[in-house]
C-alpha positions in Angstrom: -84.2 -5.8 -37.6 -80.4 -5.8 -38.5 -78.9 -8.3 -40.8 -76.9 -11.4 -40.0 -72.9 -10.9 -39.5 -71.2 -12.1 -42.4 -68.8 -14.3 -40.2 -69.2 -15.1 -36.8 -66.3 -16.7 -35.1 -66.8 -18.9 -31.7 -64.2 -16.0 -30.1 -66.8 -13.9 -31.4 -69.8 -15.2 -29.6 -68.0 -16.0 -26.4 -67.4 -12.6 -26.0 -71.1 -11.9 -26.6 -71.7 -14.7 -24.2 -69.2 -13.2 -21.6 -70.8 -9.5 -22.0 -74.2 -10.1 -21.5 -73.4 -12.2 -18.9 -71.9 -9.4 -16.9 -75.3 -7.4 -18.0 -77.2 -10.3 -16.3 -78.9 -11.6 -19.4 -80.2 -14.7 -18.5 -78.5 -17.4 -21.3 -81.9 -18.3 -23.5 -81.6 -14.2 -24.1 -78.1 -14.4 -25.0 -79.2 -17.2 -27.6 -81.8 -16.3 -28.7 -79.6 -12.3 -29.7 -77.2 -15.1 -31.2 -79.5 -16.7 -33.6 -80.0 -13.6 -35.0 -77.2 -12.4 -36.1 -75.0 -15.4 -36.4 -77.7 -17.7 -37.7 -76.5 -21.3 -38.7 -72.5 -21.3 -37.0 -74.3 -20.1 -33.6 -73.4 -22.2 -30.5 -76.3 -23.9 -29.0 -78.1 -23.2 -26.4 -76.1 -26.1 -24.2 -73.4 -24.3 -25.2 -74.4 -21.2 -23.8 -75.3 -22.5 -20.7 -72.1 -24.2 -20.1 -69.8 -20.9 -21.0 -72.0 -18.6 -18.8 -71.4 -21.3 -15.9 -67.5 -21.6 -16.9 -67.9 -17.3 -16.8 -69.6 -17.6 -13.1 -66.9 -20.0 -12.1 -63.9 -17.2 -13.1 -63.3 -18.5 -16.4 -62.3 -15.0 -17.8 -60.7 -15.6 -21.1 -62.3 -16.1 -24.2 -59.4 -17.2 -26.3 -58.5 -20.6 -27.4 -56.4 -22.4 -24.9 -53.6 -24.8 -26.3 -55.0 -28.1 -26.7 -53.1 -31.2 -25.5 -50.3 -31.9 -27.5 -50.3 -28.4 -29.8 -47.7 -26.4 -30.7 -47.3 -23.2 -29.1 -45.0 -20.8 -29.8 -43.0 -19.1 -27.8 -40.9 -16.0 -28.2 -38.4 -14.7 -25.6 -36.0 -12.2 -25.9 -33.5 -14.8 -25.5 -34.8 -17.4 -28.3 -34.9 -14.1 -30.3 -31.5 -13.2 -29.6 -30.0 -16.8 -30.1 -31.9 -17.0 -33.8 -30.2 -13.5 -34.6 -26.8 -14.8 -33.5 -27.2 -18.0 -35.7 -27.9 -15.8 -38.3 -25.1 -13.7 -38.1 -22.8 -16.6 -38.0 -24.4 -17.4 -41.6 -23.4 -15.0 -43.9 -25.7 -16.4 -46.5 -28.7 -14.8 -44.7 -29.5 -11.5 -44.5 -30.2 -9.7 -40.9 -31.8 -6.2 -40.7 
């Protein structure tokens, strides 16, 4: 039997989730694969359930989305051209 994953991030198992899903592994299989190798951080089986249904429903992204209220950044080529032209105004800092 192989041994637990030292870390096992909830990106990590929603991709598991999202693969075997698209194998057609029913989700008590998918958990129960889970358990072993990610052990006491693993989602639940509720969990589970609810991702493979938000993965039926076109949910295809397994990344964190923005909650409400955070931060995001955002990086255009015209807020990174506006930051290089402050810069080069200010000859105390140093542009490469």
């Amino acid at each position: 039997m192989a041994a637990p994953l030292a870390t096992c991030t909830k990106e990590e198992q929603l991709s598991v989730i999202h693969f075997f899903y698209n194998e057609g592994m029913k989700p008590i299989e998918v958990n129960r694969q889970m358990i072993v190798q990610c052990a006491d951080v693993c989602l639940s089986l509720q969990k589970v359930y609810e991702w493979t249904r938000k993965f039926m429903n076109g949910t295809g992204s397994v990344k964190r989305s923005p909650r409400r209220g955070q931060a995001h950044p955002v990086m255009t080529p015209q807020a990174i051209a506006a930051v290089e032209a402050i810069m080069k105004e200010n000859h105390h800092i140093a542009v490469n």
